[in-house]
LUMPA-513342 format. One record per residue (C-alpha): chain; x, y, z. Coordinates in steps of 0.1 Angstrom, whole numbers. Layout:
% residues N
<nuba 'A',<X,Y,Z>>,
...
% end
This chain:
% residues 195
<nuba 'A',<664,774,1431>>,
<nuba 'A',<700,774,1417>>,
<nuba 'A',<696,777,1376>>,
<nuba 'A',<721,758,1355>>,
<nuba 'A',<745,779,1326>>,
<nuba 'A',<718,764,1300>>,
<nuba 'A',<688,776,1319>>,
<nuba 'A',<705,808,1320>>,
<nuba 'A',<709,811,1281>>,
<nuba 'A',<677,802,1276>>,
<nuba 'A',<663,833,1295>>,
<nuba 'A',<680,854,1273>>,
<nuba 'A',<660,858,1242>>,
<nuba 'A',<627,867,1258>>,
<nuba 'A',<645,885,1288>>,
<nuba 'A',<662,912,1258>>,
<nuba 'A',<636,908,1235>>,
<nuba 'A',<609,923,1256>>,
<nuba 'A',<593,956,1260>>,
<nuba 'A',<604,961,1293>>,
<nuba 'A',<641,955,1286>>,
<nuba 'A',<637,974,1255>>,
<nuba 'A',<626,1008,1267>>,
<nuba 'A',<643,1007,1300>>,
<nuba 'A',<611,1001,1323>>,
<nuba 'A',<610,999,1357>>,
<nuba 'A',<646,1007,1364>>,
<nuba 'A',<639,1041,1380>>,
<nuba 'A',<655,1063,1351>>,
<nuba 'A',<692,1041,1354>>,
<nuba 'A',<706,1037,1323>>,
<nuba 'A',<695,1003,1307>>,
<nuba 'A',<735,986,1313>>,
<nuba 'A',<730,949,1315>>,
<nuba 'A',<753,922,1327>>,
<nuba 'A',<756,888,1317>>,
<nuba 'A',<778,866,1336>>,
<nuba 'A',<788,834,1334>>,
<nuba 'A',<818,809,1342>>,
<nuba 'A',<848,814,1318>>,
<nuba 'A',<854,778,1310>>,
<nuba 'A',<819,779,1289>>,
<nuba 'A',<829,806,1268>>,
<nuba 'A',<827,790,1238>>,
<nuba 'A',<794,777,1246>>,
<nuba 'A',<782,812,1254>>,
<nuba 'A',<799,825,1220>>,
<nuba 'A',<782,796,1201>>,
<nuba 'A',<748,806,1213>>,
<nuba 'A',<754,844,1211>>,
<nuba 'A',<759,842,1175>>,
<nuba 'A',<745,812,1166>>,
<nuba 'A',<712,816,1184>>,
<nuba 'A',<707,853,1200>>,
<nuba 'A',<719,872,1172>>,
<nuba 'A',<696,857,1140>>,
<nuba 'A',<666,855,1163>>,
<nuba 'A',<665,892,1170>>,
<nuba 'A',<672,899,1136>>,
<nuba 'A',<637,875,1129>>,
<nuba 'A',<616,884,1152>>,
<nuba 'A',<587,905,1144>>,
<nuba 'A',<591,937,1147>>,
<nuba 'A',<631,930,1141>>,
<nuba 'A',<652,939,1167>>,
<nuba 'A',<679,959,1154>>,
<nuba 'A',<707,944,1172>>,
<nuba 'A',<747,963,1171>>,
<nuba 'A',<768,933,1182>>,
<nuba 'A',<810,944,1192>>,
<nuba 'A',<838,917,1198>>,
<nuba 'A',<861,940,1215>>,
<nuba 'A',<887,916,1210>>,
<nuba 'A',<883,924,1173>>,
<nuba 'A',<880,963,1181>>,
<nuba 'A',<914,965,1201>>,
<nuba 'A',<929,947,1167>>,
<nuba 'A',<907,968,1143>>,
<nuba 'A',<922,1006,1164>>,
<nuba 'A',<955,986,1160>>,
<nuba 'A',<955,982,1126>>,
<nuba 'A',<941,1016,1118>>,
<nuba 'A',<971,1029,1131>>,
<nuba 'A',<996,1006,1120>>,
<nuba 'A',<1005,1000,1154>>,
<nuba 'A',<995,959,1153>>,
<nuba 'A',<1028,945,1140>>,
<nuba 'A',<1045,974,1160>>,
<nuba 'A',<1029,957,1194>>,
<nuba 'A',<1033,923,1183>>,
<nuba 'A',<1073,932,1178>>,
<nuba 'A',<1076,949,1208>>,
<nuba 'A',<1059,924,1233>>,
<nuba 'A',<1084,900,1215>>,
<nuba 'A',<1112,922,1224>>,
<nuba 'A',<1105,938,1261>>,
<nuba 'A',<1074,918,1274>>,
<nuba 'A',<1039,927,1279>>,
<nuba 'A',<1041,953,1305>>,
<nuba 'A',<1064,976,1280>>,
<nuba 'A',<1039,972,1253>>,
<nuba 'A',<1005,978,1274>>,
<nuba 'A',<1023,1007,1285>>,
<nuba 'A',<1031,1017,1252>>,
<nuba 'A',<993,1014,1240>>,
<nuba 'A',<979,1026,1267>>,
<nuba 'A',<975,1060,1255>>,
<nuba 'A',<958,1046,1221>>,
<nuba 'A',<934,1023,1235>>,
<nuba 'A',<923,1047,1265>>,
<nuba 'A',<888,1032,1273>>,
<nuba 'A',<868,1070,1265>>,
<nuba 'A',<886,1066,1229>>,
<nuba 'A',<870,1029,1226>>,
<nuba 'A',<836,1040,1237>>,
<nuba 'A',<834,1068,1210>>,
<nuba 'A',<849,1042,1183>>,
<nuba 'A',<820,1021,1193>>,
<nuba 'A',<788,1041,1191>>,
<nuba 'A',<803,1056,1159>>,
<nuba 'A',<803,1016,1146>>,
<nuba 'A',<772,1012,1157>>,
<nuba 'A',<749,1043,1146>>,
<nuba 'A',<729,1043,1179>>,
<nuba 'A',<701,1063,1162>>,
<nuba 'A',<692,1032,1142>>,
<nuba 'A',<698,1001,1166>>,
<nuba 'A',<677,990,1195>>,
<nuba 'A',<706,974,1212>>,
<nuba 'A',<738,971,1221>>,
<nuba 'A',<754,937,1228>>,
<nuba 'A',<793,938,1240>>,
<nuba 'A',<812,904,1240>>,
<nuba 'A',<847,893,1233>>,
<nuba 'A',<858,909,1271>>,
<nuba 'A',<881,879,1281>>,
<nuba 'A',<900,878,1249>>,
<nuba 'A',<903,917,1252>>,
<nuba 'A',<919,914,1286>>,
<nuba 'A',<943,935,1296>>,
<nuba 'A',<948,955,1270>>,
<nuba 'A',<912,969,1284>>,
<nuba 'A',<892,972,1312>>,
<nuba 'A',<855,968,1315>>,
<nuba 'A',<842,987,1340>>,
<nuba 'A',<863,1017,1324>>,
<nuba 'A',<845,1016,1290>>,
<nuba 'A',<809,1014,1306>>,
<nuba 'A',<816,1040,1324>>,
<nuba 'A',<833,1062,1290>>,
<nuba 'A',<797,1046,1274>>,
<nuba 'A',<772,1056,1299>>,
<nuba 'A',<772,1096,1285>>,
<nuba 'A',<771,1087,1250>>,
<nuba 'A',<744,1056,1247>>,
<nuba 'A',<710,1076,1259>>,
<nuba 'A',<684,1054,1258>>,
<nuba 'A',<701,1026,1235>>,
<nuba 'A',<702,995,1260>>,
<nuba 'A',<735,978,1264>>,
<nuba 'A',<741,943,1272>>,
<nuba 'A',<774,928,1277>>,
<nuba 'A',<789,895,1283>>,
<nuba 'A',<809,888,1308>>,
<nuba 'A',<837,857,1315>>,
<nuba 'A',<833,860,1353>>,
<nuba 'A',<815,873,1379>>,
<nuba 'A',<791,905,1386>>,
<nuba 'A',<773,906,1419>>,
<nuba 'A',<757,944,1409>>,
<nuba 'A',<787,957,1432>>,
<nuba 'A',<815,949,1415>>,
<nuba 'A',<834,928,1385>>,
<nuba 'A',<857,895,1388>>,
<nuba 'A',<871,889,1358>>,
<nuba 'A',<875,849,1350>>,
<nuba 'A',<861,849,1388>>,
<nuba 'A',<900,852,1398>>,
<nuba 'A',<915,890,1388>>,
<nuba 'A',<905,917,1415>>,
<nuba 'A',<872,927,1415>>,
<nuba 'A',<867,963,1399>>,
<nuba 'A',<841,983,1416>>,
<nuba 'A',<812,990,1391>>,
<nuba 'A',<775,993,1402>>,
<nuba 'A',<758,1007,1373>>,
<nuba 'A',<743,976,1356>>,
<nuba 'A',<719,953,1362>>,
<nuba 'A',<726,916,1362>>,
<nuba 'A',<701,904,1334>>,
<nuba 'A',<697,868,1347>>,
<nuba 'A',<705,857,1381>>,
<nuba 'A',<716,817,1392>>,
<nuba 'A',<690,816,1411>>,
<nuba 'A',<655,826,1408>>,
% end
């Protein structure tokens, strides 16, 4: 039976609040990476009940669940700004266009840079997981599957989570179910359409 988008959310409380998901159980020592996809036209939907709904109730539950929540939009911006580079890219894209000025970042927004800017946000020793959202808005100035992989070394046993605008079929990655699919087979899909 096919779930609906709101079914979906609903699983995801218990589905990351749990034991299992928690400590990584039962997915034969993989690393606990964790997909959520869903279509990109309910993105506000799914930001509305990520931080209306997922966020506060971890941070209630009993024991808390000490949640470290990223909008990598707002990290690409953040790295930006640290380096005074934000008005710079804004100026240039302007100028000479948007392949001139990804070129022209690339080298400061390398996807192993982002991943150790992340965990040192974070403090991994003192969060139980790691939710990653904000992907669409980030696009293209990073790619996905490149950061999990710079973040599977450095997260040991901290489960990540991350929401996706798209599709993941455990294979590979379609951004806004349109851009070329990007190999990546390292995560799990947390909850399927159909059950």
């Amino acid at each position: 039976m096919a779930l609906s988008f709101e079914e979906r959310l609903n699983q995801i409380l218990p589905k990351i609040s749990s034991d299992e998901f928690l400590n990584s159980k039962g997915l034969g020592n993989e690393i606990g990476f964790w997909i959520f996809d869903y279509p990109p036209e309910r993105e506000m939907e799914m930001r509305d009940f990520l931080t209306q709904t997922v966020l506060p109730s971890l941070n209630k539950s009993q024991p808390p669940i000490r949640a470290g929540a990223i909008n990598l939009f707002d990290l690409v911006i953040q790295l930006l700004q640290e380096r005074q580079l934000l008005d710079k890219a804004i100026d240039m894209q302007q100028a000479k266009g948007d392949e001139a000025v990804m070129a022209a970042l690339r080298p400061v927004l390398k996807e192993d840079k982002l991943a150790q800017k992340v965990v040192t946000l974070v403090d991994l020793d003192n969060i139980d997981l790691l939710i990653l959202w904000g992907v669409g808005s980030a696009y293209p100035m990073l790619r996905t599957h490149t950061l999990l992989s710079a973040l599977h070394p450095l997260m040991g046993r901290t489960p990540l989570l991350m929401f996706y605008p798209g599709r993941y079929d455990g294979y590979s990655l379609r951004l806004f179910n349109k851009l070329s699919e990007d190999h990546y087979y390292r995560a799990f899909r947390l909850i399927p359409e159909v059950q």
